[in-house]
Each structure stands twice: as structure tokens, then as C-alpha cells.
NUKOLMAR-105113 format. One record per residue (C-alpha): x, y, z; residue in three letters; residue number from 0. Coordinates in steps of 0.05 Angstrom, whole numbers. Example, Ala and Ser with C-alpha at 12.3 -4.5 7.8 and 13.67 -1.06 7.14 Angstrom:
2
<rec <246; -90; 156>; ALA; 0>
<rec <273; -21; 143>; SER; 1>
// end
This chain:
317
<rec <550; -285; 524>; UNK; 0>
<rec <593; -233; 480>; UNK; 1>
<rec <549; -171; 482>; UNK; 2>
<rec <528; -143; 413>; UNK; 3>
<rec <543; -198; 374>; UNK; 4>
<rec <503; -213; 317>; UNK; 5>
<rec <517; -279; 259>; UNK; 6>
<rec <482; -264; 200>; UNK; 7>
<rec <478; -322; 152>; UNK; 8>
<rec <491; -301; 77>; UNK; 9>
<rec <514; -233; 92>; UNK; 10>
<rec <567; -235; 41>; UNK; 11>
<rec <505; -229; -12>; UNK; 12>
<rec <464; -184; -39>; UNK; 13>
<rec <418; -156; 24>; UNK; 14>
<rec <465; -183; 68>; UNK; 15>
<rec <528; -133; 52>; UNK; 16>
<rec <480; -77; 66>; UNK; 17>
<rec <460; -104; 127>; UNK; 18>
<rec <529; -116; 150>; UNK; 19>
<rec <552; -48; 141>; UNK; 20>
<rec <493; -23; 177>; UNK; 21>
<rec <495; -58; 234>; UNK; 22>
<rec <575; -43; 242>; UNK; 23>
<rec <544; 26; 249>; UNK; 24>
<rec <510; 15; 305>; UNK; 25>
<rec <566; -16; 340>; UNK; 26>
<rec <553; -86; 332>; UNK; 27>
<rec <611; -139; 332>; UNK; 28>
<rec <586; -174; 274>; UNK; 29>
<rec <597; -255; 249>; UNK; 30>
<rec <586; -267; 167>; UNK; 31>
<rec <570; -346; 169>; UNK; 32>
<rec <581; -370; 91>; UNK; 33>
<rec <596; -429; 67>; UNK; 34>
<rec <660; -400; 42>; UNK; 35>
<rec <696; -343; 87>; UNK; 36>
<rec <752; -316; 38>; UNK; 37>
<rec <686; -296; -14>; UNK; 38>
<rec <665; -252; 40>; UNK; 39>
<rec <729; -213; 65>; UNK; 40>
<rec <711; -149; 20>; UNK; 41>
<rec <669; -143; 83>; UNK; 42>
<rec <713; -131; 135>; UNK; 43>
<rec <737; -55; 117>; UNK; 44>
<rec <656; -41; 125>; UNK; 45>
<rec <669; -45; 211>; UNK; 46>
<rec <733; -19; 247>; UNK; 47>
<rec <792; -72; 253>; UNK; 48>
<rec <770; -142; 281>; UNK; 49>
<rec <684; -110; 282>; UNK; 50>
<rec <668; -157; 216>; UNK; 51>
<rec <690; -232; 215>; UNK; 52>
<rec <671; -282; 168>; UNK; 53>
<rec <663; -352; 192>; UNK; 54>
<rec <645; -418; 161>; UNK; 55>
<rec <581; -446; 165>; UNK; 56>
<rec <531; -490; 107>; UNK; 57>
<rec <464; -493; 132>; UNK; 58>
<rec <466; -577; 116>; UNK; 59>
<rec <518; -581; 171>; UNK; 60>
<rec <489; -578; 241>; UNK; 61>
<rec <557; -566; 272>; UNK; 62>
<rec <592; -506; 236>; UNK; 63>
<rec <513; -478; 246>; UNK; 64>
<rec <524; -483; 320>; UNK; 65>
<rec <592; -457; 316>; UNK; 66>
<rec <574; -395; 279>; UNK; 67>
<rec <521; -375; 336>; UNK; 68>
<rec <556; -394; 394>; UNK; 69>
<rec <547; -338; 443>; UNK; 70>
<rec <511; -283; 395>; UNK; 71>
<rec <461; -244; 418>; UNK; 72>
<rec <428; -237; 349>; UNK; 73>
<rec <421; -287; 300>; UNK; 74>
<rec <397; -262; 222>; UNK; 75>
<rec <385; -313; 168>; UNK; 76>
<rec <390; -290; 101>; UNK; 77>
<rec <392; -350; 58>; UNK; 78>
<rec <357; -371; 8>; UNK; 79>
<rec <366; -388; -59>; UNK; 80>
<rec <321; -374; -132>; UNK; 81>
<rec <333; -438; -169>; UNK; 82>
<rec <365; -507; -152>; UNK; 83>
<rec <428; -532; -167>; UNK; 84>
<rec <467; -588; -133>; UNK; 85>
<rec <454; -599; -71>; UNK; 86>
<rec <421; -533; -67>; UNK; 87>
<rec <344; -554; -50>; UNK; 88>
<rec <292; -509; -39>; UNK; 89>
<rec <264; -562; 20>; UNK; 90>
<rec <342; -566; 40>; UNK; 91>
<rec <352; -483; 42>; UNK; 92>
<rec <286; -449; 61>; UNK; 93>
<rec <259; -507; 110>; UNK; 94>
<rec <302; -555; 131>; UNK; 95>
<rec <362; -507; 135>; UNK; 96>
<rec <320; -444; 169>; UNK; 97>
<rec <300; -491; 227>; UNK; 98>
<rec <374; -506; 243>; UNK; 99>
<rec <392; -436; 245>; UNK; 100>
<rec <338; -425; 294>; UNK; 101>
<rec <339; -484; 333>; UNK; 102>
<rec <415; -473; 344>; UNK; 103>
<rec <410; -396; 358>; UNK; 104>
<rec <352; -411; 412>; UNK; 105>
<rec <396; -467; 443>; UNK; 106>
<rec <457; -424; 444>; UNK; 107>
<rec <419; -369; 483>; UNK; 108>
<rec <411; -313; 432>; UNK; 109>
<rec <351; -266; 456>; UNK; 110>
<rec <330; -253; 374>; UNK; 111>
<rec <326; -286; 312>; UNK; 112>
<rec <300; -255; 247>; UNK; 113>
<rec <285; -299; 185>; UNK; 114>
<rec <282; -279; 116>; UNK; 115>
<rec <227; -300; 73>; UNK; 116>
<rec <188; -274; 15>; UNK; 117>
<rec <112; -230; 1>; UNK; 118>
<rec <85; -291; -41>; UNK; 119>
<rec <105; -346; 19>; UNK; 120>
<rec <46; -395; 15>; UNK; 121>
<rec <34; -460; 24>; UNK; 122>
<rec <-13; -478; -22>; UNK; 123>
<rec <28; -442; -73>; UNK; 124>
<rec <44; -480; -132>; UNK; 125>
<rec <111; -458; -144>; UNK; 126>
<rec <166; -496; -100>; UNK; 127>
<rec <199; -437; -78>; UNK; 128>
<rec <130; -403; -45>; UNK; 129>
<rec <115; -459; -11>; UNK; 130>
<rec <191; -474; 26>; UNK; 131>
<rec <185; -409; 31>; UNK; 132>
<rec <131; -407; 79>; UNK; 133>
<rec <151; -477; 108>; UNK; 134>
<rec <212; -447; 130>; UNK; 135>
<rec <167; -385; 168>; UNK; 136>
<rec <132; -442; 211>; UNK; 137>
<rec <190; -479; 226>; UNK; 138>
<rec <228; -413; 245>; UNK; 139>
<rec <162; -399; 287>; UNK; 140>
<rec <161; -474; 323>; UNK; 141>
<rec <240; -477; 334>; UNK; 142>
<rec <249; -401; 365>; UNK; 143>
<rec <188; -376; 390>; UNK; 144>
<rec <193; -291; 381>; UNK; 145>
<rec <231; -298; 313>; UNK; 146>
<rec <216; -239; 270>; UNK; 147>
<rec <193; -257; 196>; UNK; 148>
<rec <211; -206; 139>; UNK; 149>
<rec <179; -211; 74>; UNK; 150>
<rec <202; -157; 24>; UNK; 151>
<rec <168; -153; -47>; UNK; 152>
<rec <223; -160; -109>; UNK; 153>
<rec <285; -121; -82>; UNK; 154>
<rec <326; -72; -120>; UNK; 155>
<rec <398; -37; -108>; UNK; 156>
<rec <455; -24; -158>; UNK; 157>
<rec <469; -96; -157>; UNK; 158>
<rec <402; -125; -151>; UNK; 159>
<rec <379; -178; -204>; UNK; 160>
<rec <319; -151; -223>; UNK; 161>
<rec <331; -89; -264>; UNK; 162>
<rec <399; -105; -276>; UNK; 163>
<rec <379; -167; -317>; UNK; 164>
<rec <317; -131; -355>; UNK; 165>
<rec <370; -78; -372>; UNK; 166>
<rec <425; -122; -400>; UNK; 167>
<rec <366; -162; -440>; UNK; 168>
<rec <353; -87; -468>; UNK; 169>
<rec <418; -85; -500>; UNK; 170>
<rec <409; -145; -544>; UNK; 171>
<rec <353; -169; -548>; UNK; 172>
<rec <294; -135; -593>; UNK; 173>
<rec <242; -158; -548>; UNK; 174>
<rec <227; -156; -474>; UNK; 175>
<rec <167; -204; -460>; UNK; 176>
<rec <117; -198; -412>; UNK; 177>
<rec <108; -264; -380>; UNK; 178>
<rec <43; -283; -330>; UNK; 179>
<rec <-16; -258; -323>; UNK; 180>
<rec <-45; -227; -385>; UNK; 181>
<rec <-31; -177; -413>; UNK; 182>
<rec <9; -134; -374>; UNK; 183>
<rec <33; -194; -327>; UNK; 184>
<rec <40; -187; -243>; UNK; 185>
<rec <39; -131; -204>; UNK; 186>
<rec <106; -115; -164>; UNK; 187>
<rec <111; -72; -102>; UNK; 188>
<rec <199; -55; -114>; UNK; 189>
<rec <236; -43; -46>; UNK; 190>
<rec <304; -6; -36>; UNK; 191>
<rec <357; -63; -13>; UNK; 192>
<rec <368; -1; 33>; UNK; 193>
<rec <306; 3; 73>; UNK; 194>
<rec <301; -75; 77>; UNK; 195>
<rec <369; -76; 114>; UNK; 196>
<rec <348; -18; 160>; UNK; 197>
<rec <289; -52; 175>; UNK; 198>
<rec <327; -119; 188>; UNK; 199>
<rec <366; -73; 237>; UNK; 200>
<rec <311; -46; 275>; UNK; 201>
<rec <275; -114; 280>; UNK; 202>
<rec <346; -139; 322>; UNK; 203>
<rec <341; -79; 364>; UNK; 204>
<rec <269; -67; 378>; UNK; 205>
<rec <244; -126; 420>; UNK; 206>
<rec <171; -102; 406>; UNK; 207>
<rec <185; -138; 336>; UNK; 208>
<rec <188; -205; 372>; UNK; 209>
<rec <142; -252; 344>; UNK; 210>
<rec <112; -215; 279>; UNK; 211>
<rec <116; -220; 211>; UNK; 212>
<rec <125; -155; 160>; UNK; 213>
<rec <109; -147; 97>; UNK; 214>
<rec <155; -94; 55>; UNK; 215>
<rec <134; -63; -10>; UNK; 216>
<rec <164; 0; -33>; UNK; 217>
<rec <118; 60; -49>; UNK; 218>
<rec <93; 53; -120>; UNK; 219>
<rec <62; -9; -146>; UNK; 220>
<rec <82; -32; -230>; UNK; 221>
<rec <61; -92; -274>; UNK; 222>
<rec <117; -123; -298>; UNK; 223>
<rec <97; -89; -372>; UNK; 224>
<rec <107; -19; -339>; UNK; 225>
<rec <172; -38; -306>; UNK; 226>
<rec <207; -61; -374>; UNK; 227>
<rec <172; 6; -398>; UNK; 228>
<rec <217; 41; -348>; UNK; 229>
<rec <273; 7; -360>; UNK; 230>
<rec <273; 24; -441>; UNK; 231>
<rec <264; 97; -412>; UNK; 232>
<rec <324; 96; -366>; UNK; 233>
<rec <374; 60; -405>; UNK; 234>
<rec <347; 105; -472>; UNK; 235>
<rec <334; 45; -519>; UNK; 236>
<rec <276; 40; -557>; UNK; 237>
<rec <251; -50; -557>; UNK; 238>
<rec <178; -78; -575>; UNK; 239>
<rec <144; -108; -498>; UNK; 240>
<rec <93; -157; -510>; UNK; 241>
<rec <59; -209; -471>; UNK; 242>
<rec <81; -274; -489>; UNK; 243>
<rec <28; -333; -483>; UNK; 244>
<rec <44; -385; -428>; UNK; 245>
<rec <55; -443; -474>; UNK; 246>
<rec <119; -409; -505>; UNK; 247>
<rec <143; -390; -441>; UNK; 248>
<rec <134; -459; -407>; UNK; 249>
<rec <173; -481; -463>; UNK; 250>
<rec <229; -435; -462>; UNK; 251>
<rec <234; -434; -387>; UNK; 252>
<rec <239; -526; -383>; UNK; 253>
<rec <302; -507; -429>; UNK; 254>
<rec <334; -446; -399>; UNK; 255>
<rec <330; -476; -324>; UNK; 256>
<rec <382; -527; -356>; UNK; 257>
<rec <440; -469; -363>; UNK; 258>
<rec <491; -464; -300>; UNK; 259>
<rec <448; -395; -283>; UNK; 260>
<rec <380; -394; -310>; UNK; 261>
<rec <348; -334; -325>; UNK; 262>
<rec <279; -368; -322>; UNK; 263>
<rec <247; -435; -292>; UNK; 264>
<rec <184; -467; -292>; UNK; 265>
<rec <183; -449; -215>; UNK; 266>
<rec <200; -378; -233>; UNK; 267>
<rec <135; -377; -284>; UNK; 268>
<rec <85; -407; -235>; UNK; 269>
<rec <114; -357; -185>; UNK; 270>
<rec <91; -299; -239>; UNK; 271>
<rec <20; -326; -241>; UNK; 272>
<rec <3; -279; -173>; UNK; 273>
<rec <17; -205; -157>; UNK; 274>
<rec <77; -190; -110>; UNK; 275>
<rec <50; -141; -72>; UNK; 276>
<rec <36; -121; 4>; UNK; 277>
<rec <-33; -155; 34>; UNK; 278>
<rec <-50; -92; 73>; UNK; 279>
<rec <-55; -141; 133>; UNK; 280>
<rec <16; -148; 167>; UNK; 281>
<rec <55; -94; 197>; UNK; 282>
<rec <107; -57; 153>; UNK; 283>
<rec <153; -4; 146>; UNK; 284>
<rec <103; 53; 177>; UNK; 285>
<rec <96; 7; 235>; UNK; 286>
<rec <177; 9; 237>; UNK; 287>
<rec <183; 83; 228>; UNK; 288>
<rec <215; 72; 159>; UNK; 289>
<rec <194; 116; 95>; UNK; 290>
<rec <219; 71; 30>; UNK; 291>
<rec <250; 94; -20>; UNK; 292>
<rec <217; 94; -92>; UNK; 293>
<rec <250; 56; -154>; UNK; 294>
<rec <240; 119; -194>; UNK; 295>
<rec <281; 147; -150>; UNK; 296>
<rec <344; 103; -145>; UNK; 297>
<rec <346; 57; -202>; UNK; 298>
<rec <368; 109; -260>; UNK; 299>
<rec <429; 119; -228>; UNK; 300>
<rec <455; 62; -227>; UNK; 301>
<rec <417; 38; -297>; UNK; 302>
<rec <472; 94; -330>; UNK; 303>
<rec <521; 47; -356>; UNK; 304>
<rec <468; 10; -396>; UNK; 305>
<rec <451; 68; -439>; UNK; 306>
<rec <483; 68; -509>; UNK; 307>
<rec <558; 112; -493>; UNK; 308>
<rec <563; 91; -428>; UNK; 309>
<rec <536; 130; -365>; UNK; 310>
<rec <503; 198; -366>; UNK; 311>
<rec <452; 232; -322>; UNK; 312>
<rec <390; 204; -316>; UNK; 313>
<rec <326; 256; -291>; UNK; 314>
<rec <274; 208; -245>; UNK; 315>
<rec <213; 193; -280>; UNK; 316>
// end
């Protein structure tokens, strides 16, 4: 077995770069499995020559799966995916194609294996995406017994799609709704792309991690109404935020889910039904020696080119 090797599935994406680059810190030889290799070379200058490779793998085919593990010592998976498309199944991605990963990287000899998931995995959810979600977490559990399970709250990071997209809806659009649960809609607990890649890191080295399941919520808690508050303030435009009532956005959502990227499904809307927040009763960053970052903190900077003129400082909330 090459020592230090780790694959990470969907490291070309957004967690996944920063988890990359951090682990070619450490000294880690390092194998970015994505369905297509040439969309991930911007990785390589992140390690010295020959540290970072990308290799092919799709998590429907068994063979390029066992291919891309062969001989790691770590195995991260990454993927997962917020609305279907194609062949692109929830079932296909978060179950089906999380029990590969693990059942190849267990029969291939790696010692750890950490699976992304989600705060908000449930079965009984009623949103698709919850409940694969937390199928995936069992299967993961059944097929390598140890596996880590990391479930971060929404993430941010200059090119998250969280307060990126509120702040580009900002500059056209004279409302920002508040969708879910009335009035000021769910609660969301914002973590730093950052810390969630650190603590991905630390779960691969620290074999104390084996076989638990973290919950990761940045330090302030917001309802969605005072996160589009934030945004107004950081990008300096002035738009009405209201709470829109579930019928309209049931109705726009069964048409927007229809566009090639849809800003908004049905899924998405019974996913904003229930807070997004840290239970209290997993293990988290404290118990990985990790402070988090605050949003306040981090996302003006980057929010800078959405204010009217272009970028200019920004003072944290």
C-alpha cells in the first residue's frame, strides 16, 4: 500500500478544492476521482509536482471506483448533488453510490473512510434529498465499519452558493422572499468551507474519529429573513424581504426546477420546512479542537463585487 495516499471523490468542487490543498499541506500524495479529470487540473499547482492527480472515476461505475482507491490509505467522499438531472439520482448519488465508495475502499485495504452528508439527514424526512442523505450514512456505516460521517450546516466560502446567489438576486430583483417556516423562515447554523475541510483533515488523521458522526455549525445561528438582511447590508442595496406563503412558492418552485440549474425545487422547499442547525447531541468542532469561523466575519469580503461600483471595503457587522 502507497503510504499517505488519500482519493477524495469530488475534490475538484466546492469543499473539495479546499480540502485538496489542505491535505497537500500535510504531505499527503493526493488522488481527485471525477468523472471528468481535465475539469480538475487547476488542482495540481495546489501540491508540489506529481503530489495532486486527478483520476477518473463515476460513482455508477463499480470499476473506475475501484481503480481510483486502489492502494490509498484514505478514502474521502464528497459527492453529492442538490437537484436531479439526468442520470444524476439522489438514490443513485447519496446511497447507492456512497456504498460503492466504501465498499471498494474497505476491500482495497484503506484504514479510513470519511463520508459527507448533511445536518438535516433523516429518514423520515420528507424531502428526497434528507432522506438519501441519511441512507447513504447507514450504508457507509454497514459497508466500512469506522467510517467517519460529517454533517456541516449550509456552507459558505467566496464561491459558495448560498450567499453568492442571495447577493446576485439583490442586484435585480426588488424582492428577496423568505420562504418556509413563517415568518422569518428556518434557522441556519453557516460554516466556513475552511473549517469543514480542516476538520475533514483531522478526521483522516486522528483514528479516534473512527466510527462517529459530527455535526458542524458555525458560531452564530440566523433565520433565513436575517441572512438576506445581511446580505442587503453587505452588498449596500436597499430591497423589500417578505415571507412568501407556501402556495406561491410550491408553485414557483414545480416551474423553476424545470431550468438546466434551478434555483429552487419542490425538494429544496420541503427541505426549508426544518431548522438547519446543530442537535447539541453529536460531537463537533470543540471535540476536534477547531474554533469556526463566523459568516460576519468572512462573507463581506468576498460579497464586495456585488455592491453598486464594484468592490470596496466592507466593516464586519
Amino acid at each position: 500500500m502507497d503510504a499517505r495516499t488519500v482519493t477524495v471523490f469530488g475534490g475538484s468542487g466546492f469543499i473539495g478544492r479546499h480540502l485538496v490543498r489542505r491535505l497537500a499541506q500535510r504531505g499527503w500524495r493526493v488522488r481527485v476521482a471525477v468523472r471528468r479529470p481535465d475539469s480538475a487540473l487547476f488542482l495540481k499547482p495546489m501540491g508540489d509536482v506529481g503530489q495532486i492527480t486527478p483520476v477518473q472515476a463515476n460513482l455508477r461505475d463499480e470499476a473506475s471506483v475501484q481503480a481510483a482507491v486502489a492502494g490509498a490509505e484514505a478514502v474521502v467522499n464528497l459527492v453529492g448533488i442538490l437537484y436531479e438531472f439526468g442520470k444524476q439520482r439522489f438514490d443513485a448519488v447519496h446511497h447507492d453510490g456512497a456504498r460503492r465508495v466504501a465498499a471498494a475502499a474497505r476491500a482495497a485495504g484503506a484504514s479510513r473512510f470519511v463520508q459527507m452528508s448533511a445536518l438535516g439527514a433523516d429518514l423520515q424526512s420528507p424531502a428526497t434529498y434528507a432522506r438519501t442523505k441519511a441512507l447513504g450514512e447507514q450504508a457507509v456505516a454497514r459497508a466500512f465499519p469506522g467510517a467517519t460521517i460529517i454533517r456541516p450546516s449550509v456552507v459558505f466560502g467566496p464561491e459558495d452558493g448560498f450567499f453568492n446567489r442571495f447577493a446576485a438576486m439583490a442586484m435585480v430583483s426588488p424582492l428577496l422572499p423568505v420562504i418556509g417556516r413563517p415568518p422569518h423562515g428556518p434557522r441556519f447554523q453557516p460554516v466556513f468551507v475552511g473549517d469543514v475541510a480542516e476538520a475533514i483533515a483531522r478526521a483522516i488523521e486522528d483514528p479516534a474519529t473512527a466510527g462517529k458522526t459530527y455535526e458542524l455549525g458555525g458560531p452564530q445561528v440566523y433565520t433565513l429573513a436575517e441572512i438576506l438582511h445581511l446580505v442587503l447590508k453587505w452588498t449596500g442595496r436597499r430591497r423589500l424581504v417578505a415571507w412568501l406563503p407556501m402556495s406561491i412558492v410550491k408553485l414557483q418552485a414545480a416551474v423553476l426546477e424545470w431550468l438546466p440549474v434551478p434555483p429552487l425545487t419542490r425538494d429544496q422547499v420541503k427541505l426549508l420546512q426544518v431548522d438547519n442547525v446543530v442537535s447539541g447531541a453529536k460531537p463537533g468542532f470543540n471535540e476536534l479542537g477547531i474554533q469556526p469561523a463566523g459568516a460576519e466575519v468572512v462573507v463581506p469580503g468576498y460579497l464586495g463585487r456585488f455592491r453598486r461600483g464594484g468592490r470596496r471595503p466592507v466593516k464586519p457587522a
